[in-house]
C-alpha positions in Angstrom: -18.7 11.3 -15.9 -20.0 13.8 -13.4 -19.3 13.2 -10.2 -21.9 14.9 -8.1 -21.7 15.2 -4.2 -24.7 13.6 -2.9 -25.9 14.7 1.0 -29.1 15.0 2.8 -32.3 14.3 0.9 -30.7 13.9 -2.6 -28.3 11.1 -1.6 -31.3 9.5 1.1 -33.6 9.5 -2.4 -30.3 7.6 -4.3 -29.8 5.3 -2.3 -33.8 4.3 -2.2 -33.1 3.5 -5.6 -30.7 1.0 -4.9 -31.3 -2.9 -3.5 -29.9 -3.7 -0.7 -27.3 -0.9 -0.2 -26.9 1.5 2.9 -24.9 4.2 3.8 -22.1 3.3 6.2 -19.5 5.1 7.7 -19.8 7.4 5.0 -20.0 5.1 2.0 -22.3 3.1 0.2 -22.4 -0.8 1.5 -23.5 -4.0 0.5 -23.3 -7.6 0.8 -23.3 -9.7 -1.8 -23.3 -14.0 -0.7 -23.1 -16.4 -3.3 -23.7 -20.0 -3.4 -20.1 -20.4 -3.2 -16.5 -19.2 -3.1 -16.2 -19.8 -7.0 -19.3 -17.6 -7.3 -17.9 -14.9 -5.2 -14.5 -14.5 -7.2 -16.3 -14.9 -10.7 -18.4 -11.7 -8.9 -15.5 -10.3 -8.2 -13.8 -10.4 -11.3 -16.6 -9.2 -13.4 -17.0 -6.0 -10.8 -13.2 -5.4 -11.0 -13.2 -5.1 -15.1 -16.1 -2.8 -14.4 -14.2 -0.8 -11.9 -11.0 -0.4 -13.9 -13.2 0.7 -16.8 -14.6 3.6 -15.0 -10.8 4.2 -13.2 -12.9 4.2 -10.1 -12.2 1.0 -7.5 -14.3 0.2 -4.7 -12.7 -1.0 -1.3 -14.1 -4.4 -0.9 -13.6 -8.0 1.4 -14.0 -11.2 0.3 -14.2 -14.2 2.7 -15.6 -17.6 0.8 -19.1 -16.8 -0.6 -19.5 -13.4 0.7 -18.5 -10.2 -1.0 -18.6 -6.5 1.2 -18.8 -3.5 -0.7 -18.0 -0.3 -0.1 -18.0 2.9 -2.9 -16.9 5.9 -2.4 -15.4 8.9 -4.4 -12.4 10.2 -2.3 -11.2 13.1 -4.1 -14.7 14.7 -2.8 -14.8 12.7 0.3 -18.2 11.1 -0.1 -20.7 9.1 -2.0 -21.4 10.7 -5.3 -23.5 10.1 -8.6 -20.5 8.2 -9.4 -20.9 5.6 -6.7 -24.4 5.0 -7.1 -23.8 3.9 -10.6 -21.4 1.7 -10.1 -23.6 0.3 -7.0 -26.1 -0.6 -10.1 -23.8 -1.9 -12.3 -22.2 -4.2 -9.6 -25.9 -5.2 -8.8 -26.0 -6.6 -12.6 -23.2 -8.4 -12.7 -24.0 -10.0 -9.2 -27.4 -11.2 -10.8 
């Protein structure tokens, strides 16, 4: 899987693409609430078999029904292709 530094324009046009996710303090975030806490793990669960797929782990917060985010790919220190993928795939298994 490439993992393509995204800056500027290219990584502004990415994250158009997405629902819901912004850049912050240099990494992509979102959060997800649920209806519930039980909701939020099953989330969580599903995202983390996704994660350990790819080898690539997002840093992430989970307090009852809400899920934060946040991807990044530190061996380039910044958002890349990478993370903007794995922001989509999150996105399905959320629902």
């Amino acid at each position: 899987m490439a993992r393509e530094l995204l800056e500027g324009d290219a990584l502004d046009e990415a994250v158009a693409t997405l629902d819901g996710w912004t850049v912050k303090d240099g990494k992509l975030h979102k959060e997800y609430v649920f209806a519930d806490f039980v909701e939020a793990f099953s989330f969580m669960s599903g995202a983390a078999l996704c994660a350990e797929r790819k080898n690539h782990h997002p840093e992430w917060f989970n307090v009852y029904r809400t899920v934060r985010v946040d991807l990044a790919t530190h061996d380039v220190s910044g958002i890349t292709t990478w993370d903007v993928e794995l922001a989509r795939e999150f996105d399905a298994i959320a629902g």
